[in-house]
C-alpha positions as CSV (number, residue, x, y, z in Angstrom):
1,X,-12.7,-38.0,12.9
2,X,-14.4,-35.4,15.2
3,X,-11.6,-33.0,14.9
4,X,-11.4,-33.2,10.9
5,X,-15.4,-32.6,10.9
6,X,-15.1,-29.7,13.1
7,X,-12.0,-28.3,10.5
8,X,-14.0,-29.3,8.0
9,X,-17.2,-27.1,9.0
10,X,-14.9,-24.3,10.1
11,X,-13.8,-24.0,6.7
12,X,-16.9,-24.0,5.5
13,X,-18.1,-20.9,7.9
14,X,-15.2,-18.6,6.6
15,X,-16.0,-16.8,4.2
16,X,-13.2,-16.9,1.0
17,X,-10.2,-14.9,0.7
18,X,-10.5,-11.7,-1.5
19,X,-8.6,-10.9,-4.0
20,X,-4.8,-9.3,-3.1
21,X,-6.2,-5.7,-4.4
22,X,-2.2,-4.5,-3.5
23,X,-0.9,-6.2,-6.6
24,X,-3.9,-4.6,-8.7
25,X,-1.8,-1.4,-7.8
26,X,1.6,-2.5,-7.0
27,X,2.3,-4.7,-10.5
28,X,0.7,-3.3,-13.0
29,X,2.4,-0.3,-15.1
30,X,3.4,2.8,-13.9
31,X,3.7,6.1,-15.3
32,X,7.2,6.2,-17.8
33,X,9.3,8.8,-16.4
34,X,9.7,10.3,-19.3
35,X,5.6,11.3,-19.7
36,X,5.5,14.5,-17.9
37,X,1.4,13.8,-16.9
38,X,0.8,11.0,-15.0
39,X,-3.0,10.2,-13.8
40,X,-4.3,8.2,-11.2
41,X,-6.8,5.2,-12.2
42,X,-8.9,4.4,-9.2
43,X,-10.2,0.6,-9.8
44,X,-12.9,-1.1,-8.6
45,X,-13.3,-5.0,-9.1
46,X,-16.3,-7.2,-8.5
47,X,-16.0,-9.7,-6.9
48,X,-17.5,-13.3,-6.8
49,X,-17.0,-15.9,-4.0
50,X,-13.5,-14.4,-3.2
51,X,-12.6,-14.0,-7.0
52,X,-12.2,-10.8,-8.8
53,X,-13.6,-11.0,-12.2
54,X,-10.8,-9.8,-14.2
55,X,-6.7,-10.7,-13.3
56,X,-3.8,-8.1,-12.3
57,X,-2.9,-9.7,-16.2
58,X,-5.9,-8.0,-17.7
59,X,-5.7,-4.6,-16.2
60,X,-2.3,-4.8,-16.6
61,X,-2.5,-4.8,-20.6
62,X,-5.5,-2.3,-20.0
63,X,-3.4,0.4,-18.9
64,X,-0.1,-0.7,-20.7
65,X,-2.1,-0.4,-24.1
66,X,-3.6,3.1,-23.1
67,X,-0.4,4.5,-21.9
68,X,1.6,3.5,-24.6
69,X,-1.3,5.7,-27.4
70,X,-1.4,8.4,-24.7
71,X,1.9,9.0,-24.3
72,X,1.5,11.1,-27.8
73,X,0.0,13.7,-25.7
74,X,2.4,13.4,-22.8
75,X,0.0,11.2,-20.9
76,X,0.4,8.1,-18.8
77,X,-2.1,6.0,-15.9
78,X,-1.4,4.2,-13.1
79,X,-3.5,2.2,-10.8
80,X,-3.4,4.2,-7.5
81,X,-6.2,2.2,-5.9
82,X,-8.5,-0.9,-5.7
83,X,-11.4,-1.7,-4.1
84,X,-13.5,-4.4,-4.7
85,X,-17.0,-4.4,-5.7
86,X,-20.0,-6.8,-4.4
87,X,-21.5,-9.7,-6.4
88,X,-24.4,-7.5,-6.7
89,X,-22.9,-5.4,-9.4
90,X,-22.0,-8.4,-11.7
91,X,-24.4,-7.4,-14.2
92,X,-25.0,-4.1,-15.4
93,X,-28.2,-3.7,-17.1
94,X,-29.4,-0.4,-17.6
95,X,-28.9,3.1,-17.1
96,X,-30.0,3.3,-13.6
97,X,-27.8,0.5,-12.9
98,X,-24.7,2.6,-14.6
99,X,-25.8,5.4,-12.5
100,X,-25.7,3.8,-9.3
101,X,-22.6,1.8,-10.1
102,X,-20.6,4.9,-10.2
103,X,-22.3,7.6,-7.7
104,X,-21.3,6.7,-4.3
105,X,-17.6,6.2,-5.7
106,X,-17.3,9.1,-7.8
107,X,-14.4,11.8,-6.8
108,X,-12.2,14.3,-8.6
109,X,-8.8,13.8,-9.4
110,X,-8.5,10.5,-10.8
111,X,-10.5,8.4,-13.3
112,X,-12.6,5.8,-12.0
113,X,-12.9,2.5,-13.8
114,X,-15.2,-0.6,-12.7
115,X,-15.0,-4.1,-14.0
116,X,-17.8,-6.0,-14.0
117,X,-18.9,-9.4,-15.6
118,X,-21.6,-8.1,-17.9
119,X,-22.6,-4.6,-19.7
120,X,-25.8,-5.1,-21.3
121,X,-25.7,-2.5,-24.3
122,X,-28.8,-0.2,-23.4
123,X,-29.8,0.7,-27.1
124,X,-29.8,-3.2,-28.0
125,X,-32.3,-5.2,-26.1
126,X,-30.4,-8.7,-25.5
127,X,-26.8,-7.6,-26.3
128,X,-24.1,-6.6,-24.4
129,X,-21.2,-4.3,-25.3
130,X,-17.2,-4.7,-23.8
131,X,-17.2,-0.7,-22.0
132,X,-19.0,2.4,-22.0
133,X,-17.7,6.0,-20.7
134,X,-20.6,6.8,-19.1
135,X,-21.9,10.5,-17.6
136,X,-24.4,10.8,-14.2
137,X,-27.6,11.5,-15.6
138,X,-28.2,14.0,-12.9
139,X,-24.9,15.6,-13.0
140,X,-23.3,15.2,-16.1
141,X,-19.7,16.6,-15.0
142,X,-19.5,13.3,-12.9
143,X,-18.2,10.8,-14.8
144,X,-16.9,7.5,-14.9
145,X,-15.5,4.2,-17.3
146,X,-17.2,1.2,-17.0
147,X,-15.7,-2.1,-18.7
148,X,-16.8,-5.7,-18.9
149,X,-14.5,-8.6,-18.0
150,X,-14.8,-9.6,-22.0
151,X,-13.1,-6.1,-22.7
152,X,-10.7,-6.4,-25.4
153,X,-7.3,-5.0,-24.9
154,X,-8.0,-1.5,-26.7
155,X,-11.0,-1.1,-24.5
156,X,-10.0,0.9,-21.7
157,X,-8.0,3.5,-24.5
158,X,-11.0,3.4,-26.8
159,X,-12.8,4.9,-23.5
160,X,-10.7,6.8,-22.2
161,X,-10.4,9.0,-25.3
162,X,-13.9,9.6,-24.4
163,X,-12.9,11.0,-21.1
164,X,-10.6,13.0,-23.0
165,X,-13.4,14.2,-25.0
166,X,-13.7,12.7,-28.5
167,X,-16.5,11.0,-30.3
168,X,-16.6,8.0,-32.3
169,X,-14.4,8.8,-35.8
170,X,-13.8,8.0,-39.2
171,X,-10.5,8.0,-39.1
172,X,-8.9,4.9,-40.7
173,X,-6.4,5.1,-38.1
174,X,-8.0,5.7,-35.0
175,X,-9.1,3.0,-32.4
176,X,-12.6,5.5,-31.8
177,X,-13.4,4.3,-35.2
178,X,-15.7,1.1,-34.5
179,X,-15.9,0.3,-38.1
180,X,-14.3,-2.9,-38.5
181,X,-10.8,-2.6,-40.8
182,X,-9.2,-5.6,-42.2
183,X,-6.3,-3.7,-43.4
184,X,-5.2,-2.1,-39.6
185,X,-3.6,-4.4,-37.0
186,X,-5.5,-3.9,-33.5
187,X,-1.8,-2.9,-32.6
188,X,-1.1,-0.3,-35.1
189,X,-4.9,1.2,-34.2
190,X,-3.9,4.7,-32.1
191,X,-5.9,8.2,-32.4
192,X,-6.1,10.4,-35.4
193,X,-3.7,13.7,-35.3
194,X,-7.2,15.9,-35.4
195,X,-8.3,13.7,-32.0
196,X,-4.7,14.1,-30.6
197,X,-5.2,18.1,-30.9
198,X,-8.6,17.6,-29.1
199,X,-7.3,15.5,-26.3
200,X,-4.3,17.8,-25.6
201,X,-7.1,20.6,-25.0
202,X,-9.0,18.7,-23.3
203,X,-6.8,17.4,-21.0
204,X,-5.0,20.9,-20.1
205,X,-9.3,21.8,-19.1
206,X,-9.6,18.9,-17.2
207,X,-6.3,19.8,-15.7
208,X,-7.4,23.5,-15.0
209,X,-10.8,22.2,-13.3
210,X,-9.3,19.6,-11.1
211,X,-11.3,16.8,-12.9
212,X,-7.8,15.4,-12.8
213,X,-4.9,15.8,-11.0
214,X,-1.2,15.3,-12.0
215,X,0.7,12.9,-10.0
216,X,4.0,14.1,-12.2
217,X,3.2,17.8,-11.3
218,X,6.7,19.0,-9.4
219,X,8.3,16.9,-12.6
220,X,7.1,19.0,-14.9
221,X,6.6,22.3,-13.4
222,X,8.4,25.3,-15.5
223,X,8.0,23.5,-18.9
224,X,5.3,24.8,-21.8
225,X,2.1,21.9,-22.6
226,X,3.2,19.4,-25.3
């Protein structure tokens, strides 16, 4: 009985197991070969007694669904690493909070997206929203997503194309439109060929600047921008 008691209160004292942050990188999608831009996705996960709060599952459908509207523009992500954030930053509440969420992570290169349990929406006292593309107040060329564990499977797109520099639309079409549309599928929602002509130059400036980096690069050296 001693012996189980002392197991018992070893168990106790070690702290959970984290999350296998390998499989957040190693089994979720890749870039298709045929994309000829491929950019890294650096993600970081809170985590809460040992559990992430969203699945390799999620992200996975995260980036599938963004690749597969990108890929218009010749552009694909992929996870290239995952850290995990503390319990601290389960709840994101204001701007300060979106600020410091991002700052000491921030780098050039790749695009950094946090999960995190809650995103209060900062216009709407009491409500919270499922992702924000959000800017350093103090330097506004730093820049980062942020998306909530209740983010739909569009989400991460729907921010991402305001990395790549669009607005929120009225295009019928395009998943930047927040209008809700009963006649448009959530799978059949994609950009608008206007936004796709934005993105193209936007990403070929971001490219230029080093904002991000291109993993394909020797793939698709010698070949004119699609």
């Amino acid at each position: 009985m001693m012996l189980l008691a002392a197991m018992f209160a070893a168990m106790l004292a070690s702290p959970p197991a984290g999350p296998d942050l390998a499989a957040y990188v190693q089994q979720t999608p890749r870039c298709a070969a045929e994309v000829e831009r491929c950019f890294g996705v650096h993600l970081h996960l809170v985590v809460t007694g040992g559990v992430a709060v969203q699945t390799v599952e999620w992200v996975t459908s995260q980036v599938a669904e963004a690749n597969a509207r990108f890929a218009t523009i010749d552009v694909n992500f992929e996870v290239v690493a995952a850290e995990t954030l503390p319990a601290s930053d389960l709840e994101i509440d204001d701007r300060g909070e979106r600020d410091a969420l991002g700052d000491p992570h921030f780098s050039r290169g790749v695009a950094h997206v946090f999960v995190v349990g809650r995103l209060a929406d900062v216009d709407v006292a009491g409500s919270e929203i499922r992702g924000v593309h959000w800017r350093f107040r103090q330097d506004r060329a730093r820049r980062w997503v942020i998306l909530s564990k209740i983010a739909g499977a569009l989400t991460l797109a729907h921010e991402l194309g305001h990395f790549f520099g669009l607005p929120h639309s009225s295009y019928d079409e395009s998943l930047m439109n927040k209008t809700p549309r009963v006649a448009w599928l959530t799978g059949e929602l994609s950009f608008a060929e206007p936004e796709f002509a934005r993105m193209r130059r936007h990403r070929d400036r971001m490219l230029r600047e080093g904002m991000l980096t291109d993993r394909a690069a020797p793939k698709s050296q010698g070949k004119p921008p699609g």
